[in-house]
Each structure stands twice: as C-alpha cells, then as structure tokens.
N, C-alpha and C positions, 0 to 999 in steps of 0.2 A: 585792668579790671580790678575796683577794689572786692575785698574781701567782706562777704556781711556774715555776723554771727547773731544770736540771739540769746540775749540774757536770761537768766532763771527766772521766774516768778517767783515770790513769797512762798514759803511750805503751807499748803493747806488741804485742808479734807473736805472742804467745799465746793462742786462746780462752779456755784453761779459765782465763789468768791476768788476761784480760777480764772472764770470770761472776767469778770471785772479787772482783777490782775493784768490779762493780757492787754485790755480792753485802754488801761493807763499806761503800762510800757510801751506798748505800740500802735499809738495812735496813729503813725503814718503807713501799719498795714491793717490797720481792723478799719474795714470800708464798713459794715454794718453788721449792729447788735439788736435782737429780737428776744425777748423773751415770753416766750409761749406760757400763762398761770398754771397751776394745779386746776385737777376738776375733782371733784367727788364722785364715788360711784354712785351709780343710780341701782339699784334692785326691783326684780320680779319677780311674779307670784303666776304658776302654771296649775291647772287645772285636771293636765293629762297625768292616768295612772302612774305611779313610779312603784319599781319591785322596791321590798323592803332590804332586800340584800343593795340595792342600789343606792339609796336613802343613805344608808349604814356607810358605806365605801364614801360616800360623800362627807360627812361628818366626822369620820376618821381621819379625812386632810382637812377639816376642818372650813367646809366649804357650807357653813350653813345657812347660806343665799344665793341666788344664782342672779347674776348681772338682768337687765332688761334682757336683751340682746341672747342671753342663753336662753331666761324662762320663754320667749317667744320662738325663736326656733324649736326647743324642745316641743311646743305644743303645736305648732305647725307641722313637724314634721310626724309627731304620732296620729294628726290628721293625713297624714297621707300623702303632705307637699312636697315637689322638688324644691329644693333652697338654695339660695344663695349669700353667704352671711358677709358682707364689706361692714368690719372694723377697724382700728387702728392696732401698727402694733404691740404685741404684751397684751390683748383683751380678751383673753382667753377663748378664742377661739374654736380650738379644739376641744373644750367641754360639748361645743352647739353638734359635734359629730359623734362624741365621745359616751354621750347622755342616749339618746337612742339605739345606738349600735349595741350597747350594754342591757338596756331595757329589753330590747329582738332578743339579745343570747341567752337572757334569763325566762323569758316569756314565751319564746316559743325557739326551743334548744336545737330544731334543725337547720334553722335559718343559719347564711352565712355573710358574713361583712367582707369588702375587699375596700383597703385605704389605699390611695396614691399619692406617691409625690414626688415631687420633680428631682432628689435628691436621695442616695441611699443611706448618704448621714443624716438627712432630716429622716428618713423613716426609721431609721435606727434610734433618734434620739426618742422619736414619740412614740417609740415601743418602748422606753423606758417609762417614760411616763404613762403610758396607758398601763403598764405592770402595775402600778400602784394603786389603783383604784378597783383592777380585775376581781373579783371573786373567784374564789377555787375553782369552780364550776368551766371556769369559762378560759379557753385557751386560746390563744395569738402567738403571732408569732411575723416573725420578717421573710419575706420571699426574693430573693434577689442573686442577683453574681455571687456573693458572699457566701451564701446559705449554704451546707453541707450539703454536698448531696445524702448522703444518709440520713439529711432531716427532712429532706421533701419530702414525701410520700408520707410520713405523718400528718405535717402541716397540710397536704390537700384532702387527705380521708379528716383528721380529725380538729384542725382550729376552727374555732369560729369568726378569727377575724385574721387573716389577711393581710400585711400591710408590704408592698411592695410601689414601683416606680412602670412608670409609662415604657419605659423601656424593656424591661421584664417582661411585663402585660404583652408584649408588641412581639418579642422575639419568643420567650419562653413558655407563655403561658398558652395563649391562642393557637401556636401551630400545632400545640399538642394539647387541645382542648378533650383530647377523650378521657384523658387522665384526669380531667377535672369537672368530668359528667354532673358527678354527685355535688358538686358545689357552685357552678352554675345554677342548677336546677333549684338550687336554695337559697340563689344570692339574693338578700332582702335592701342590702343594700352599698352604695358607691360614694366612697366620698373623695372628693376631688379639692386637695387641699394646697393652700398658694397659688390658686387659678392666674392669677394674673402673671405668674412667668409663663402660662403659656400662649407665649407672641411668635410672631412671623415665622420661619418654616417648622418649630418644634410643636408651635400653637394648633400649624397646617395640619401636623399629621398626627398628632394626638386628637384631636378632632378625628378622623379617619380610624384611627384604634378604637379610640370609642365607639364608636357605629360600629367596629366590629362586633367589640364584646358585644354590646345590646343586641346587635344580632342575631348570635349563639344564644343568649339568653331567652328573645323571644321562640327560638326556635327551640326553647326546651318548656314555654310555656308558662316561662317568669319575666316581670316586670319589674325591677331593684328600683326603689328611690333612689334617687342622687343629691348628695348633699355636697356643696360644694364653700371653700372658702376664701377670701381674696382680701388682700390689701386693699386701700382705698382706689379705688382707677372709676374712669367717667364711664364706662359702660357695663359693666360687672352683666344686667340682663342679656344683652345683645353678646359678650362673650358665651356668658353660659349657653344661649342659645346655637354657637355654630361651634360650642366643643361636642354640644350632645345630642340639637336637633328639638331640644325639651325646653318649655317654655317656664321658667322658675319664680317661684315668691321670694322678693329682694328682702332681707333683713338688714337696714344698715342703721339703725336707732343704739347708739353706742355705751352702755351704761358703765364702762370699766372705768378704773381711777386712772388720773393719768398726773406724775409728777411733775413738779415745776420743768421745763425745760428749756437752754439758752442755745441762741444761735449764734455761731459770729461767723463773718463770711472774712477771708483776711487773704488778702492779694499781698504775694513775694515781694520784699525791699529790690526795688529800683539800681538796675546794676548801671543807667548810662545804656545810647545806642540805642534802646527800645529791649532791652534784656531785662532779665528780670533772675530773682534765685533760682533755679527749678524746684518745682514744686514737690518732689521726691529730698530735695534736701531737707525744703522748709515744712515737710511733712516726717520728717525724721527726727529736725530739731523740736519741733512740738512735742510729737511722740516723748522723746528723750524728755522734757523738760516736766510733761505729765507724769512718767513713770515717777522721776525722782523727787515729783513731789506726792507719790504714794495711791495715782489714780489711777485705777486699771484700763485701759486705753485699747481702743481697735483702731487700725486704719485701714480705711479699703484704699485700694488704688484698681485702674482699670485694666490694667495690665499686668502680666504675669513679673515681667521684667522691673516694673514699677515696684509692684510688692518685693520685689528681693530687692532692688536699690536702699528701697527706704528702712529694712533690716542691716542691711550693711552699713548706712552709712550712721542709722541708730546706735548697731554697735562700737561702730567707730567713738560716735562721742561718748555715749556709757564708760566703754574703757577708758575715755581723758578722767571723768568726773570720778571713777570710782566708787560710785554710790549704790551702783545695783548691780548685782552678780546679771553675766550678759547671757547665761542662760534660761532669764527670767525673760528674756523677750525674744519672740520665733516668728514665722512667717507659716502661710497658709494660703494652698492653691492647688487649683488643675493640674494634674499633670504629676504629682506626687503617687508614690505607691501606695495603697488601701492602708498597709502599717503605716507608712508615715501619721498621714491624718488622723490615724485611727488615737494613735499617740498624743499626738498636738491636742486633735478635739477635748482626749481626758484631761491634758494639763491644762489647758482653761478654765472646765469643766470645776475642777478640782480648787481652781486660785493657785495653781504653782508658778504662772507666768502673769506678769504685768502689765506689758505688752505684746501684741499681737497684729502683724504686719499680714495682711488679706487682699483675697480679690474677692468681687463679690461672692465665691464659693462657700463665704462666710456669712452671706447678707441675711439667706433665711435664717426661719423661725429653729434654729439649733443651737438645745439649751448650752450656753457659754456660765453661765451666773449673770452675778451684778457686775456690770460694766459703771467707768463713772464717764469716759468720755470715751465719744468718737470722733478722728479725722477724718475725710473725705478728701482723699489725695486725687484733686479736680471731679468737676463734676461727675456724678456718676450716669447720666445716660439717658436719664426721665427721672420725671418730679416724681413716681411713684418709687422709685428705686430711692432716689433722695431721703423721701422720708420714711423708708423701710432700712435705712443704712441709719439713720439717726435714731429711729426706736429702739437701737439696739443699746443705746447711752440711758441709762436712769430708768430701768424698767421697771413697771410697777407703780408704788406710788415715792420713788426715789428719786430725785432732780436727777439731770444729766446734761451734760455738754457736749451741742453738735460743732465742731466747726469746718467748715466749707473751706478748702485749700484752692484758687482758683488757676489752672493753669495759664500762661502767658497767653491765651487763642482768643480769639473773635467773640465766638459763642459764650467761655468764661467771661471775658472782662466787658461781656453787655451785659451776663446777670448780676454781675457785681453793682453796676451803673441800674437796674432796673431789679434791685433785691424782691420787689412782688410779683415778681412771677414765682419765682419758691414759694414767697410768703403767703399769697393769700388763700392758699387754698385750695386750688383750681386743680382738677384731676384731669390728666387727661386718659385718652382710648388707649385699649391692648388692641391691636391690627391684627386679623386671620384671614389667611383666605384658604379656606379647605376645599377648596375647586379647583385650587393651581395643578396644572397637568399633570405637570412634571411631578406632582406630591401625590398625586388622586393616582397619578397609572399604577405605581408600584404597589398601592396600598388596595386597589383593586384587585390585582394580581393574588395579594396576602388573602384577601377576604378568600378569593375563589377556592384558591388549596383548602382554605379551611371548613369550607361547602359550598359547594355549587353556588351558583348567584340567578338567581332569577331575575328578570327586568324588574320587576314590583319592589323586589326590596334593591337594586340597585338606585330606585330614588333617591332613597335616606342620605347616599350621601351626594346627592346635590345634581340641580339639573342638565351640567354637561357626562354625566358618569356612563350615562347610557352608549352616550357618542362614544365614549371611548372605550367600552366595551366592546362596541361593536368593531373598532378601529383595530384593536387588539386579537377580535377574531379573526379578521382577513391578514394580517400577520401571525396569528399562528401563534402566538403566547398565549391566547386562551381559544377553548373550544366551544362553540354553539352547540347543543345538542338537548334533543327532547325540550327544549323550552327555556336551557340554563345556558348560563357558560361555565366550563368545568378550566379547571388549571392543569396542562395536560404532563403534570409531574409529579412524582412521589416529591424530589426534595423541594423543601419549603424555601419559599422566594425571601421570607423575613429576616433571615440573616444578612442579606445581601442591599437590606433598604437602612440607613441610618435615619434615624426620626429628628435627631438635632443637628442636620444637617444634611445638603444636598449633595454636598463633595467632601464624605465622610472618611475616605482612607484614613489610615491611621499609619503615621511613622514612627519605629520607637527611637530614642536617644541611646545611644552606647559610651560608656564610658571603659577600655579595656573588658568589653564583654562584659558588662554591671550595665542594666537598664536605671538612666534615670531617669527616666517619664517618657512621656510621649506626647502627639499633639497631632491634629489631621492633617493631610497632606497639602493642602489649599496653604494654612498657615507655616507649617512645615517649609514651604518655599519661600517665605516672606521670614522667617525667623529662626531658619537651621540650615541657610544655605550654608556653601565655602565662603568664612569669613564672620558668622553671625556670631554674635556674641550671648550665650546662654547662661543665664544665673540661677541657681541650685541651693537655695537654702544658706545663702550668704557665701559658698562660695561661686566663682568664676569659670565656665569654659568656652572652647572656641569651638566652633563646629569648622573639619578637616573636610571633611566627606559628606556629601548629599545625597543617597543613592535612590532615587525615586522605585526605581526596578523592585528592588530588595523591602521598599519602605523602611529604611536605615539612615541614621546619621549618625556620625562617627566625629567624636567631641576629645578634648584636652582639654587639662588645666593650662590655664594661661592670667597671669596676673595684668588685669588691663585698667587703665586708668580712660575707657571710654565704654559706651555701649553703640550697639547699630540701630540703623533704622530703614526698612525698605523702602523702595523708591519703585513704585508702579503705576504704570501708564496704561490708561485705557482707551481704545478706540470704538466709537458706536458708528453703525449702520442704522439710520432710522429705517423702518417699516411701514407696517398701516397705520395709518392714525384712525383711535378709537373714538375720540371727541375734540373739542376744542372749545375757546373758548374768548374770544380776540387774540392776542400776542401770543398765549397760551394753548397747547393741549398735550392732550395724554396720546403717545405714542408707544408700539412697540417695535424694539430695537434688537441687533445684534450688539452683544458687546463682549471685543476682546479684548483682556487681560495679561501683561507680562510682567513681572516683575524682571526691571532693567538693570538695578543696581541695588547699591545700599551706601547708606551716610553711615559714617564715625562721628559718632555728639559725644563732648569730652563731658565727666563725669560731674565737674563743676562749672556749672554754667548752662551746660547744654549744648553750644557751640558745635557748629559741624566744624570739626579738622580732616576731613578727608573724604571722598568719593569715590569708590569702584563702582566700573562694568561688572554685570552680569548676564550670563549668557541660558535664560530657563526656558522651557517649553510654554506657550501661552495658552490660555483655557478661552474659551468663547461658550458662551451662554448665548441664550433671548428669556429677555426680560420686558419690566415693561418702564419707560422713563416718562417724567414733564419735560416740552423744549418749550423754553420760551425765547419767542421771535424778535432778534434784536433790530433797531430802524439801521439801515448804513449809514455812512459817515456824511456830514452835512459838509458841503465844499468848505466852506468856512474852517473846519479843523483840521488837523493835521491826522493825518490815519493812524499814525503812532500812539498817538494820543486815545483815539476812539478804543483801537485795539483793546488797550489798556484800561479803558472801561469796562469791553468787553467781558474782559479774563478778572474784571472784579467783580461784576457783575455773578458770575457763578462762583465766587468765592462769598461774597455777600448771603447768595441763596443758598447755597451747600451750607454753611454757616449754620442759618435757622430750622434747614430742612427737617432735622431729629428732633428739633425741639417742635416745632408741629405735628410730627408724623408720630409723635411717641416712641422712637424706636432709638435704640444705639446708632451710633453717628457711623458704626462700621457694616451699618445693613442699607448704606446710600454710599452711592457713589456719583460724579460731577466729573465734566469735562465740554470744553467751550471751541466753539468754530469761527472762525474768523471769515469763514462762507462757504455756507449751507446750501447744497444743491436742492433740498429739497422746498424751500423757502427764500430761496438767491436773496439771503442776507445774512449777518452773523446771527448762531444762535449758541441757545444755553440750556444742556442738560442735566437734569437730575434723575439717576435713577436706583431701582431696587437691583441688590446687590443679590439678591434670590432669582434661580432661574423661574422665570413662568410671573414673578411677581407674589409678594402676601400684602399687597392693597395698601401699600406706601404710597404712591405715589398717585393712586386715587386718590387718596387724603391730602396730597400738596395739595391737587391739581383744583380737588372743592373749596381748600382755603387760598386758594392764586390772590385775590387782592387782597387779606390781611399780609398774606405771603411777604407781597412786594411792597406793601408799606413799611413793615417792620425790616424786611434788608434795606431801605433808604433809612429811617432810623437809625439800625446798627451802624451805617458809616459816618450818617449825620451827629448821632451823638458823641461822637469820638472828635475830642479838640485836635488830635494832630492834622498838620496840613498836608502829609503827601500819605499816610498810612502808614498803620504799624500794627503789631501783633493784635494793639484789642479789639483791632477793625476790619481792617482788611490783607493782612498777612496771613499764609497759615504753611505750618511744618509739613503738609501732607501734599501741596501743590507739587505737581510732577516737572516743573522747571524753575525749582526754588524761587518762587514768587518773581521771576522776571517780568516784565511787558506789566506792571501794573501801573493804574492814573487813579486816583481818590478822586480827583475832578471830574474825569473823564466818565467815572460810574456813576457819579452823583447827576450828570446831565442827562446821560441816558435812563438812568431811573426814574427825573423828575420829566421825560417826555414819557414815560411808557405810560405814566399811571397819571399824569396830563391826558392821553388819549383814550386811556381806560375809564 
C-alpha cells in the first residue's frame, strides 16, 4: 500500500483564497466547488410597544435595527402568537425570544419565562448572552444538574427567567411541581429553542413533557405563549404542532447578513483495491494544514472514537511541522466530565486553541467565536445537520470555509457523484411519533404522580393514550378511581424514564478508580466490551472488563496502532402487517439484536487485521420495519447469483434509507432473507432501530418508488463492474460484504420497478 501525504497550502488569511488553494493542489480529490455570495441584511420596523429600559439595553450593543425576521416576531408575538422562527445559522435568532421575554419582565414584573434547550452548554452559553442586555431589574438564571443546590430556591421564588433543558424539566422540575406553585402560575412564557434536534425518541418524549408542563399550567389557570426556534428543516409547523399540540405562525423571511461562503466536498487519494485514505487521517491532515496556516478550524466527526483519531493523528503531524504549539488543538465530546468541557468551551471561547476536534456536541448554537473554517469528517447525518455544522465557519458577515470529507461508503460517494442534493436547498422532515407505546406508557405514568389524569385531558397527548390508560389500570401501575387514574406511589416514576433514549442505562469507564466518562449500556456493549479500544482525549485505552451487573468497565492504557469496530447481527420476526403497497409494506416485527464480535481496523488505512468472538446477552425489541418483496430466482440464473442481488438489494436500500427518512443512519437498521415464510420468496427489511417505532419507516414506506429508483441509481451510477465501497460495499454488513452480485441487484431492481 503506498503512502499518501498532503502538501501545505500557500500561508493565508483568506478562506475562499484557502478553497482555491486546495482547490489547484488537489485536483484529483476536490470532486466539487460551490460558492454560496454574500447577502445583505434586510431590516424591520415593529409597531408593538417597547420599555424604554429595553430600547436602551439594545443600543448599548449597539443593535440599532432589528432584522426583518426579529421586527416580525417581536410584533406577532406581543399579539399574542405562538411562533415558530426557521432562520439560517448566526441570524440572530435568539433576539425573536429574547425581545418579549424582557418586554413581559419589565411590563408586567410577576410574569415568568422558562427557556429550553436541548443542551446545558447551550443554556449556559445563552445565559451569558442574555446577562448582557438584562436590566437590573430583572433576574435569570440556569436551572440544571450543575446548579447549586443552595441556588435553587432562589431561582424558583425569585428569577424571572428560567433557562434550563428538557431533561431537568422532565426529572426535576415537574415531579416536584409544588415547589414551583408560584411560577407556573405566572409562566407568560416557553421558549423552545433548536426545535429541530428534537427527532425520534428524544423528539417522542419531549413532546409528552411538554403536554405535561402545559398541563400543570392549565391546571393553575395559565396559558404561556410558546415561542419556538429551528434551523432550516421542511416541516418546522407540523413539528411544532406534535411537540406542543398548538398550532403556530411560521416566521421564516430571513433578513440576517450572511458572508461569502465556500463549499468544497473532497473524496480521500485512492489507495488501490477500492481503499481509500480514511477519512479521520485526511480530516486531520486538513485540520493540520489550516491551523498552520493561521485558520481557526472545527471538525466534526460522527463518532466519538472519530473525534479522538483525528486529534491524535493532528498531533502527530503538528509535532513533525513544529509550527503550532499542540496545545492549541483539543478535542470535544460526550462522555467528558462537566470540567473537562467546561474548560475546552472557554478555550475556544477565548481564541487560546486553533483547532478543535468535535462531535456534533459542538454543532449548536454555542458561542465558540469567529471560526474561519469547518471539516465535516464524513457526512454528518441530514442535510439539516450539514448546514448547521457549516454555519458554524464565517459567522456573520465574515466568509467561511465548509469542507465535506466524504467517507469511503455507498451513501458518501453517491453524494459526492450527485453534489445537489446538499446543494440545492431542499430541507428535509424532523420525524416524531409521540404516540409510540413504549414512550407514551412511561410518560403517562410521570403525568399521573404529578396529578391525577382524568380521561379529558388524557387526550392531549394523543388518541391511543386513553387505551393505555386503561391497559395500565388492569395491571395495576395506575389506579382508576372517582373518574381519574391516580399513580399508586409516593416515589416518582421520572427518574427511572430516560427521554434520550429507550435503553438508557448508563455504564461508567474506570480507569484505576478515576472515572473517564461514561456512555449507555446499549452502546456500552458495542464499544466497552473485552477487547474494545477507547480513546480519551488523545490518549489510548483498552476495555479489560465489561460488567454489565455493576454497569462498570474497567480500562488500561494500551499503546495500539488499531481501533475496533462492532460486528452485530440482527434477526427479525415479522408480524402484522399494517399496510402495503405492491412488492412493498409496512410491517411490525420482532427484532433481535447481538453483538457477535468485533474487527481490528489498523489505524492507517482502515484495514480489518483481525476478528474476535464475542459472547453478549442479546436485546429483542418490536418495532416497526418496510419489507420489500423480492421475485425468486428465474430458472435461467444461478441461485448464487440471485442471492447476491438479494443481499445488495438491502444494502443499496439501507444505503439511502437516512437520507430519505431524515434521520442518522444509526436509528435504521437492514437485514435480508433468502426465504421469507411469510411471503415464500426472498425479502428485504428496513427498519426503526426504536422500540415501538418514531415514524421512520412510515416515511420509507410513502416514498417506496422514489425509494427504489434512486437505490438502482446509486449502483447504476457507479462505473465499477462487480462493486465497491461507493456502491454497493459497506463496513457495517454483518458477514463482511460476502454473497454480493452488482448484476445480480441491478436485474432484480430493474424487474421490481418494471412491475411497479
């Protein structure tokens, strides 16, 4: 295997003069250049009162016009609307929530604000900001894990705003709603900000939180506006609608400025064999090559393990070049202690570090500074994500450089071949389903401890609730009685419900009795078994010990020149079938889950060097999947052959499934039959990797023939003749890509949708 490196660029303090740079050394990996103009801002003129203390506070940052897009929610929302504001990001946003909430605490001093967000560094960081514009008068503050306890009891007698996390809300605030009598009773209003990360189970059951609080609140004879905020996504209404039940005025008329901004999407030098650089190296030597020529740089990668490679291996070349002290570049992720972050956040914050090696834990709106570019260590997951990872380059009205790292997969190197789907535009859906059983039972349960439920308002949250109310009484977790159902316990059920997740155990890491992070027990077994290789802030360990019992894993230092990667096999049960649709329908299935083993990928390259057994306990859900029905084999072919269509067949689908569904490629899951009793012919499932289902796979199952044209596409537009990584290969196949035919797929595709 040869060796690829990558040359330095010219020194410059220009992005676009950056992309152009790279844009002429490496012509043979910049597959495509975009460059998005400058826009101007646009301004408006609102008509609704403003306090003069507020006027003032505004002029003093020197904020003397407010975007279209503010002056129009400001004035909507002192009409009395729910809102919904979809801007791009850096559009100031947070003034459209920021401007009323301040107007209520000055105008009518008993009212109370409560902010949410999906992060307790993003509400930390927009309590700074919101400090600055505060008047005397008026006090806030953060509510959360962090908080001292010896500050609460302030903050709920005397702030006027509130800014705390869905998860707080859920465990801390609600079950002990008595404590916060006096501020229910005055809450004027909610703002619900980066709506769009809330998708599939966390979406599910903040949706359900919500309908609590509003519950309490009507039951205290108050009605809080909601204000809400989101990234660009295709449904922004129809979200707000099943987080809150309330029907909102869309504001999406964008006036903020927005700087020049370049794209370049750049696929890894060609190693031979169908290999390629890994994308972790060639998202390292960019990194490196941007620091030293003086641009402050973020990379996301999708993966925890990702973000610490491409710190490592950043370091690694720093120390060759000698040019920037290797403290100037850190990493940034889940699973760190609250100091750690808290630390990194400031050196950012501050400009003490250059670069910044991330997982999306970095993506929101959390002021960093001026960034001049961002990598994208492979695609990030949906085009919403995408360009919320690239706003975070050139914020303002400062240019900034996005570049796309694409990794060696299917799904990457068709968007490399098909650059406008990024480009043009096109938003897609956040998927919820707040009616999922399995999300509604527990959260039912929560409402009851915290008062009685009566059928009438057990509507709200949605029309099977009732059933399962009822379901829940003849078992004996809740009680009928006088006309309610009561929860028949003092201690509260919300500690015991995780809202970002259905299979929330938490395992900690040990290091000789030193915690270094943690991670839930699901992933835990896919990434802290015996043998897993854990990386920590650049350096190295090995997980000894898995002890599920204990929820413990017991780790060493170990200098390795590989990382691992789980190997899990799923088998499904299909069930009822809910619709169909010719070769298609929506089924629900059992589906179990083991993880069997794990690969050794060597650190250059990628390359599996080795495969262990592993011997884990396996989880079985039901869920809900698409099968689609394959023809059997026509006398004429060889059954080998067909097979091998088969099993490309659901790598071709599983492929495009996330990029239709909207959702991370690791909330679907694919596995293929060579014959289906239920259908006595081969088939092919895809499905939600969430027990109960959050409406993935309804969304295949409505786009089935764009579906199935665009996976004949992905194999068809791909020149090689038998397959290869940008087609039809992929790392996550549970019998490393054996039994596969590129002919064999392409015939059965072009009969299925011949008959369709």
């Amino acid at each position: 295997m040869r060796k690829t490196t990558l040359s330095k660029p010219t020194r410059t303090k220009s992005s676009l003069n950056v992309a152009v740079a790279f844009a002429e050394s490496y012509r043979d990996q910049i597959v495509h250049v975009e460059t998005h103009p400058s826009v101007e801002a646009s301004f408006g003129a609102t008509q609704a009162p403003m306090h003069a203390q507020l006027s003032a506070s505004l002029k003093e940052l020197g904020l003397d016009s407010l975007y279209t897009h503010q002056a129009l929610a400001y004035e909507e929302a002192m009409g009395g609307k729910d809102l919904v504001v979809v801007t791009g990001t850096n559009s100031g946003k947070t003034l459209c929530y920021n401007l009323p909430a301040i107007q209520w605490s000055l105008t009518e001093p008993a009212s109370r604000m409560l902010y949410l967000f999906p992060t307790k560094a993003l509400a930390q960081d927009q309590m700074g900001r919101l400090e600055k514009m505060l008047p005397a008068s008026i006090r806030a503050g953060t509510y959360d894990g962090d908080t001292p306890k010896s500050q609460r009891a302030s903050l709920r007698k005397l702030a006027h705003i509130v800014l705390t996390n869905p998860d707080m809300l859920h465990v801390g605030i609600l079950p002990s709603h008595e404590l916060w009598t006096r501020f229910l009773k005055s809450l004027r209003l909610i703002v619900i900000d980066e709506m769009h990360t809330y998708r599939g189970v966390f979406g599910s059951n903040v949706a359900a939180v919500l309908r609590r609080l509003l519950r309490l609140c009507e039951w205290h004879r108050c009605r809080p506006q909601i204000i809400a905020c989101s990234a660009t996504i295709g449904n922004p209404t129809e979200l707000f609608q099943k987080l809150t039940g309330r029907t909102p005025k869309l504001i999406d008329l964008d006036g903020a400025p927005r700087g020049r901004r370049t794209f370049v999407f750049w696929n890894p030098p060609d190693l031979g064999g169908g290999q390629r650089l890994s994308t972790n190296k060639t998202s390292a030597q960019i990194l490196t090559m941007l620091t030293e020529s003086g641009q402050r740089t973020l990379v996301f990668s999708r993966a925890r393990i990702s973000a610490e490679l491409v710190l490592k291996y950043a370091r690694a070349q720093l120390k060759e070049g000698g040019t920037v002290d290797l403290s100037k570049v850190e990493s940034y992720r889940a699973g760190y202690t609250v100091k750690e972050r808290r630390q990194i956040e400031q050196a950012v914050f501050k400009g003490d570090l250059l670069g910044l090696s991330a997982t999306n834990a970095m993506e929101l709106g959390v002021d960093i500074g001026s960034l001049d570019a961002v990598v994208m260590n492979g695609y990030p997951g949906s085009i919403a994500s995408f360009y919320q990872q690239a706003g975070r380059a050139g914020r303002g009205t400062h240019e900034g450089l996005a570049i796309l790292v694409a990794q060696n997969d299917a799904l990457e190197q068709y968007l490399l071949r098909q650059p406008e789907i990024l480009m043009d535009g096109r938003n897609e859906n956040v998927t919820i389903n707040p009616e999922n059983a399995q999300i509604l039972t527990p959260q039912l349960l929560c409402a009851a401890h915290e008062r009685p439920l009566m059928p009438s308002e057990i509507e709200r949250f949605g029309p099977k609730a009732l059933e399962l109310a009822e379901s829940m009484d003849r078992s004996g977790e809740l009680a009928f009685r006088n006309g309610m159902f009561f929860y028949p316990s003092h201690e509260a059920p919300a500690s015991k419900v995780d809202i970002r997740g259905s299979r929330g155990e938490q395992v900690v890491l040990l290091h000789d009795g030193v915690e270094l992070g943690s991670m839930e027990r699901w992933r835990a077994m896919q990434n802290a078994h015996r043998g897993a290789i854990y990386l920590h802030r650049g350096a190295t360990y090995v997980s000894i010990e898995l002890d599920l019992e204990t929820g413990v894993a017991h780790l060493e230092p170990l200098d390795a020149d590989y990382y691992t990667q789980p190997i899990v096999q799923s088998i499904l049960e299909p069930q009822v079938t809910i619709k169909a649709n010719g070769p298609m329908s929506l089924r629900g299935v059992k589906v179990t889950t083991a993880v069997i083993g794990f690969r050794r990928r060597a650190l250059d390259g990628d390359l599996t060097i080795g495969i262990e057994d592993l011997d884990l306990p396996p989880e079985t859900f039901e869920t809900l999947a698409t099968m689609l029905e394959l023809p059997n084999a026509p006398i004429d072919v060889e059954p080998e052959k067909h097979l091998g269509g088969v099993h490309g067949v659901e790598h071709a689908l599983m492929t495009l499934a996330p990029l239709l569904a909207g959702c991370d490629r690791g909330d679907l899951g694919s596995a293929w039959y060579a014959f289906n009793l239920d259908s006595m012919s081969p088939a092919v499932f895809v499905y939600d990797q969430t027990p109960g289902g959050v409406g993935l796979c309804e969304k295949l199952f409505d786009a089935s023939s764009g579906w199935l044209q665009s996976a004949r596409q992905l194999i068809a537009s791909c020149s090689c003749e038998d397959g290869c990584p940008a087609c039809l290969l992929s790392s996550r196949c549970e019998i490393n890509n054996d039994a596969l035919d590129k002919r064999g797929t392409l015939a059965i595709m072009r009969k299925i949708l011949d008959q369709d």
